[in-house]
DOGUDO-603415 format. One record per residue: residue number from 0; residue in one letter; x, z negated, y negated of N, C-alpha, C in turn. Coordinates in steps of 0.2 Angstrom, whole numbers. Layout:
// residues N
+-----+-----+-------+-------+-------+-------+-------+-------+-------+-------+-------+
|   n | res |   n_x |   n_z |   n_y |  ca_x |  ca_z |  ca_y |   c_x |   c_z |   c_y |
+-----+-----+-------+-------+-------+-------+-------+-------+-------+-------+-------+
| NUM |   A |     X |     Z |     Y |     X |     Z |     Y |     X |     Z |     Y |
...
+-----+-----+-------+-------+-------+-------+-------+-------+-------+-------+-------+
//
This chain:
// residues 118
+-----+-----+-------+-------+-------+-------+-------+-------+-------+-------+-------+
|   n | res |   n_x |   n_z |   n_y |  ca_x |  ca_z |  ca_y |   c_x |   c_z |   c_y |
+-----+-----+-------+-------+-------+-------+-------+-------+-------+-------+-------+
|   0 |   X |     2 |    82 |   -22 |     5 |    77 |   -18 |    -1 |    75 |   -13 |
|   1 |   X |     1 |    75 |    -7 |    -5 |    72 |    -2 |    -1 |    65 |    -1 |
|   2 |   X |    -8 |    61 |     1 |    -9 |    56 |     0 |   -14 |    54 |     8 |
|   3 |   X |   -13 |    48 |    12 |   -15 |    47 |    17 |   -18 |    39 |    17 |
|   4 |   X |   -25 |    39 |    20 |   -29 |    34 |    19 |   -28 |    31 |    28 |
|   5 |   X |   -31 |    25 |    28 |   -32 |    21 |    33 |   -38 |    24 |    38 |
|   6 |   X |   -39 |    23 |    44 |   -45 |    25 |    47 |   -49 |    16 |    46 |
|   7 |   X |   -57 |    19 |    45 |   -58 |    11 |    47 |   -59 |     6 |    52 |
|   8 |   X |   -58 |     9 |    56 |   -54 |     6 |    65 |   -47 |     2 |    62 |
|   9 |   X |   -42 |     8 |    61 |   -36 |     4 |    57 |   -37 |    -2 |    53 |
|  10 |   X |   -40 |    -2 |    48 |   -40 |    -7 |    44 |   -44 |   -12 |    44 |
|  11 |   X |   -47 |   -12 |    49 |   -53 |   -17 |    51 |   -45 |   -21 |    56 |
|  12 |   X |   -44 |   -16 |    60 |   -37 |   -19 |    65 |   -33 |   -25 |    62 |
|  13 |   X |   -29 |   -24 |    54 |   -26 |   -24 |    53 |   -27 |   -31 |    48 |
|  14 |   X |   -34 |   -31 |    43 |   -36 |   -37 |    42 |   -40 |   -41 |    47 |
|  15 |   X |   -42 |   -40 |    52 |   -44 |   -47 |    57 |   -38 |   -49 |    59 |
|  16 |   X |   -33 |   -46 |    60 |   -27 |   -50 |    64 |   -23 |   -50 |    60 |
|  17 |   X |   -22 |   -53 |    52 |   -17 |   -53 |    46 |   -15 |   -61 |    51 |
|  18 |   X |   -17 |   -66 |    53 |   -12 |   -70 |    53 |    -8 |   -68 |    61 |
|  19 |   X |    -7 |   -64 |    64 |    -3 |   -60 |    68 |     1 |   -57 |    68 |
|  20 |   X |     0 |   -54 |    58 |     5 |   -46 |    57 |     7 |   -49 |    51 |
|  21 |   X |     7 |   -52 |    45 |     7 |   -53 |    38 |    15 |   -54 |    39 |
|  22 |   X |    16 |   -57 |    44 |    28 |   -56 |    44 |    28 |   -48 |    45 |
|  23 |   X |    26 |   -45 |    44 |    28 |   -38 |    46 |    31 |   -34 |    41 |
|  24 |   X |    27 |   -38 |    34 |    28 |   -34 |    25 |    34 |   -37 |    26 |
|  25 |   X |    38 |   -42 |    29 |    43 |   -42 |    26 |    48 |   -35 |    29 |
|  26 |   X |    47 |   -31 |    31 |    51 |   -24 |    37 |    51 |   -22 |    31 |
|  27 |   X |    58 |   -19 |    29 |    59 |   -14 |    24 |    55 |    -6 |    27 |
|  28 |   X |    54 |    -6 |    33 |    49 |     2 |    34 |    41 |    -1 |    37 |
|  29 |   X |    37 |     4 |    34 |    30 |     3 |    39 |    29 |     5 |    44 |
|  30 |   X |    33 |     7 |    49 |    35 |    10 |    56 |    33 |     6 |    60 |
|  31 |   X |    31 |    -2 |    59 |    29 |    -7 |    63 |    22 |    -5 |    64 |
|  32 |   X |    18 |    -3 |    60 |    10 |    -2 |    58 |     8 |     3 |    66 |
|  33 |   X |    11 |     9 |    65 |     8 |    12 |    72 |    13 |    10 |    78 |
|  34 |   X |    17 |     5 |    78 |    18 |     2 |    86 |    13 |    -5 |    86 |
|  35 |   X |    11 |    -8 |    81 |     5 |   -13 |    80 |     1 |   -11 |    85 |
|  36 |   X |    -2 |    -8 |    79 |    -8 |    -2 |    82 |    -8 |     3 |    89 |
|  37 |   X |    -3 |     7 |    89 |    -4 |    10 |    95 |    -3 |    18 |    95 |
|  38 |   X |    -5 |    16 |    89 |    -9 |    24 |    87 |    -7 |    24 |    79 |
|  39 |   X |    -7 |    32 |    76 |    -7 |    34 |    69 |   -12 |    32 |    66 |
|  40 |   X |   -12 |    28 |    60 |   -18 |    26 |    59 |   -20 |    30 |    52 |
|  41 |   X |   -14 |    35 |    50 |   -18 |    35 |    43 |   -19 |    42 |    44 |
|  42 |   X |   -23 |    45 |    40 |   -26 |    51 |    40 |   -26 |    55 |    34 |
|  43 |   X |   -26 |    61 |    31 |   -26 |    63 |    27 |   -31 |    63 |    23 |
|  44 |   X |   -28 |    60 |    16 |   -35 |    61 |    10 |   -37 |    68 |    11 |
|  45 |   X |   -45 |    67 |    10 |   -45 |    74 |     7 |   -45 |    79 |     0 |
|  46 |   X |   -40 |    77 |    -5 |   -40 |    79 |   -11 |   -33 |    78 |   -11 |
|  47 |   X |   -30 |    81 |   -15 |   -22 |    83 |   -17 |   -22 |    79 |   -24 |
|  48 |   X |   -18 |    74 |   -26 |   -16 |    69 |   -31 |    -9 |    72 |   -33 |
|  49 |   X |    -8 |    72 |   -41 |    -3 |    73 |   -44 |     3 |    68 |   -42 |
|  50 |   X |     8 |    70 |   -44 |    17 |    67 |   -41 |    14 |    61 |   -43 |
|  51 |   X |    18 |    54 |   -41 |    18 |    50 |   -45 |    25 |    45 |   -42 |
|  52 |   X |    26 |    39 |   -46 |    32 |    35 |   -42 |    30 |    28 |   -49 |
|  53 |   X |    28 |    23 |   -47 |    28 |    18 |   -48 |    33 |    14 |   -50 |
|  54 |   X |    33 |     9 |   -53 |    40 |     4 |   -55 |    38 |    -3 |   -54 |
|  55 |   X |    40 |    -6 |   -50 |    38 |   -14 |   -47 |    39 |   -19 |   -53 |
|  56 |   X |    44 |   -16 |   -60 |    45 |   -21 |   -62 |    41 |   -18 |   -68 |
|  57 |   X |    37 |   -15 |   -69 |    35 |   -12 |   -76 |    27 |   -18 |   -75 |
|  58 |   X |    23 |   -18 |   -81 |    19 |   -20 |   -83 |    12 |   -17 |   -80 |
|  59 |   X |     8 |   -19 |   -78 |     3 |   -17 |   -72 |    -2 |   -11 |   -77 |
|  60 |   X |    -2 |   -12 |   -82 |    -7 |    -5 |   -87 |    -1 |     0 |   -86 |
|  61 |   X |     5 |     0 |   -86 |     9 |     7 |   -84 |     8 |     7 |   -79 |
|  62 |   X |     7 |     4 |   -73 |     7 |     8 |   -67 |     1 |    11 |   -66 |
|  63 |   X |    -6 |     9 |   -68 |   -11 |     9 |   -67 |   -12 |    16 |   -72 |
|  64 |   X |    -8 |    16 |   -78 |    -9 |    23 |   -81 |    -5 |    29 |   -76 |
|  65 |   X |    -1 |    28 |   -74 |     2 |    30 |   -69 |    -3 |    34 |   -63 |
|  66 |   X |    -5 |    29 |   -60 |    -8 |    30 |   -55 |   -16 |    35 |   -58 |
|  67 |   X |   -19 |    34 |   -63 |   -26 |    36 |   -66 |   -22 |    45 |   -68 |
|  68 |   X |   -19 |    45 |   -71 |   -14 |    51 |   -73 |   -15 |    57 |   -66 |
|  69 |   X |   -12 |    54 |   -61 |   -11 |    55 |   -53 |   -17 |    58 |   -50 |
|  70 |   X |   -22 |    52 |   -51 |   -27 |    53 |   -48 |   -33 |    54 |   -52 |
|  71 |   X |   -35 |    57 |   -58 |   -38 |    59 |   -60 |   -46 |    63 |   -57 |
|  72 |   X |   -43 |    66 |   -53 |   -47 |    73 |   -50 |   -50 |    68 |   -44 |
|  73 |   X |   -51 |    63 |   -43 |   -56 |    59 |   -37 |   -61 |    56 |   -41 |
|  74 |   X |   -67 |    54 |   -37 |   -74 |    54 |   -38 |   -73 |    46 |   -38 |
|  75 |   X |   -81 |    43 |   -40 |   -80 |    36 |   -41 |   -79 |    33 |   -35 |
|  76 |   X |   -84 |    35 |   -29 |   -84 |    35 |   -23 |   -78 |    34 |   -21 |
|  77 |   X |   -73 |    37 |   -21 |   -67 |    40 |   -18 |   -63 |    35 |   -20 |
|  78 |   X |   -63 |    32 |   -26 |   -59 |    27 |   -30 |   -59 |    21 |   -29 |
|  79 |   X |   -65 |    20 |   -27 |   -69 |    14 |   -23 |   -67 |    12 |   -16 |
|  80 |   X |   -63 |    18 |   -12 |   -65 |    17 |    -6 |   -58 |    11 |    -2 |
|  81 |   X |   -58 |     6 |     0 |   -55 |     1 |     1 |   -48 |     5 |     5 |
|  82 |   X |   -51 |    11 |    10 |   -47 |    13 |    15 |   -40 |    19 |     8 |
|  83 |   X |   -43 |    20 |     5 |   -38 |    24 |     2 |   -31 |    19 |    -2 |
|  84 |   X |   -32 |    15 |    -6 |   -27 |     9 |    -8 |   -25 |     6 |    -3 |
|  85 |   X |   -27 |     2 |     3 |   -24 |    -1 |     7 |   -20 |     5 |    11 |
|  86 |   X |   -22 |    11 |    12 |   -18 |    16 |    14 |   -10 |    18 |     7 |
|  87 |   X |   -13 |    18 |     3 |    -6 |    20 |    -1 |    -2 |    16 |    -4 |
|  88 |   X |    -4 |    10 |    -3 |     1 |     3 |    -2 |     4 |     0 |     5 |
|  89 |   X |     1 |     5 |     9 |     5 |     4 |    17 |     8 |    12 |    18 |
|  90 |   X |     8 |    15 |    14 |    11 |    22 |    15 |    16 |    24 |     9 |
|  91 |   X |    14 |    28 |     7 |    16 |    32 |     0 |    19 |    25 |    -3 |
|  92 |   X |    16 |    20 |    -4 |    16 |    15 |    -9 |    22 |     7 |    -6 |
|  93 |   X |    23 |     8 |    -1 |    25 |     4 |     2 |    32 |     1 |     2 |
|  94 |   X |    36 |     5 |    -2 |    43 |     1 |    -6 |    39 |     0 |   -11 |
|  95 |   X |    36 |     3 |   -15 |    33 |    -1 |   -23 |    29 |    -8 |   -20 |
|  96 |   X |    26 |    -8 |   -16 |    23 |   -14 |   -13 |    29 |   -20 |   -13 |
|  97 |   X |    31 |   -20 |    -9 |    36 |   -26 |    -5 |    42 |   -25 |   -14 |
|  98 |   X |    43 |   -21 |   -17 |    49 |   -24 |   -21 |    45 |   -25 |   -28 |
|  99 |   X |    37 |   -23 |   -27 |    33 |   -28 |   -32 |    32 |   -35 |   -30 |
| 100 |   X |    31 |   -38 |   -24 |    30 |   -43 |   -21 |    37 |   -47 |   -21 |
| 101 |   X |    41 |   -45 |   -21 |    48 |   -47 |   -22 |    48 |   -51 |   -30 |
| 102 |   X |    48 |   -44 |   -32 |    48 |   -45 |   -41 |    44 |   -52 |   -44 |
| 103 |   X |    38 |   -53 |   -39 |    31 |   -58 |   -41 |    35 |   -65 |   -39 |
| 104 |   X |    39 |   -63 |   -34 |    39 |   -72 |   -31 |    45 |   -75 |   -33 |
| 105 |   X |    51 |   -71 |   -35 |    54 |   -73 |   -39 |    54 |   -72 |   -46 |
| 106 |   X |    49 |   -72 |   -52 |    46 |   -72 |   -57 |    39 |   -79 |   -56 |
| 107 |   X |    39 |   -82 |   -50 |    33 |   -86 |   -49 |    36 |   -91 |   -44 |
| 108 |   X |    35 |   -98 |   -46 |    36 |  -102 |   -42 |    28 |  -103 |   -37 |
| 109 |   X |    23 |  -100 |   -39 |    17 |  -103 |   -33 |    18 |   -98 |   -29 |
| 110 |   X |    23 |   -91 |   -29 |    21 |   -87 |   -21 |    28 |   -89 |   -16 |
| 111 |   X |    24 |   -93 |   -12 |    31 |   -94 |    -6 |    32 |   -90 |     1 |
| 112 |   X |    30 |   -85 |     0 |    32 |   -80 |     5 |    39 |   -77 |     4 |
| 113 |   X |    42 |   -76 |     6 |    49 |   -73 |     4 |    51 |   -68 |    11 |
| 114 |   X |    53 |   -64 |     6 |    56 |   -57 |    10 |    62 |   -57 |    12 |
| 115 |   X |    61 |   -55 |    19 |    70 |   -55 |    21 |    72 |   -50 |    21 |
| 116 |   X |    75 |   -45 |    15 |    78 |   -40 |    15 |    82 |   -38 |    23 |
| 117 |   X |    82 |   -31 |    25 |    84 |   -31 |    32 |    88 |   -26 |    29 |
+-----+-----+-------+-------+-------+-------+-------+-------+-------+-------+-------+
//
C-alpha cells in the first residue's frame, strides 16, 4: 500500500495557521487541504506499507497493533518523522480520523468540537 507524507512547507503551513483551518476537519473530504494550500501537499512515502483499515471505535492497542503489523518494515527514523502521521491522518487516515474524533466527543463530555456531518 503506498502511503503519502506531508512536505515540510505543508505542514509548517497548516500548523501556524490551525486557528484559520481547524473548521475544516469538520469536511467529510480533505479536498479543502490543497485549495488551502494551493498546492498538492503530500508526497509519496518512500517505502511501500502493508494493507491496513482502522476501526474509530476499537481500542487504541488494536489500532496501533494494526498499524505496527502494516508498518513493520520502516526505520526508527521514519516512525519518528511528524510529516508521515500527520500525512496519514490527513490522507489514507482521514475518515478513521474525524469518525474517531466523532466516537471521542460523544463518549466525552470535555471535547466540544462537534462535527457537522455534511
Amino acid at each position: 500500500m503506498k502511503v503519502y507524507i506531508f512536505t515540510h512547507e505543508s505542514l509548517d503551513n497548516l500548523k501556524i495557521n490551525i486557528d484559520f483551518n481547524y473548521k475544516k476537519y469538520k469536511e467529510c473530504s480533505n479536498g479543502w487541504i490543497k485549495g488551502y494550500l494551493g498546492y498538492d501537499p503530500f508526497v509519496e512515502f518512500n517505502k511501500s506499507v502493508g494493507e491496513f483499515e482502522l476501526d474509530p471505535q476499537a481500542k487504541e492497542i488494536e489500532n496501533t497493533k494494526i498499524l505496527y503489523t502494516a508498518m513493520k518494515n520502516i526505520s526508527d527514523s521514519e516512525a519518528t518523522d511528524e510529516r508521515l502521521w500527520a500525512g496519514l491522518s490527513h490522507n489514507v487516515c482521514w475518515d478513521f480520523m474525524r469518525k474517531s474524533l466523532e466516537y471521542e466527543m460523544e463518549n466525552n463530555s470535555r471535547i466540544e468540537f462537534s462535527l457537522e456531518l455534511y
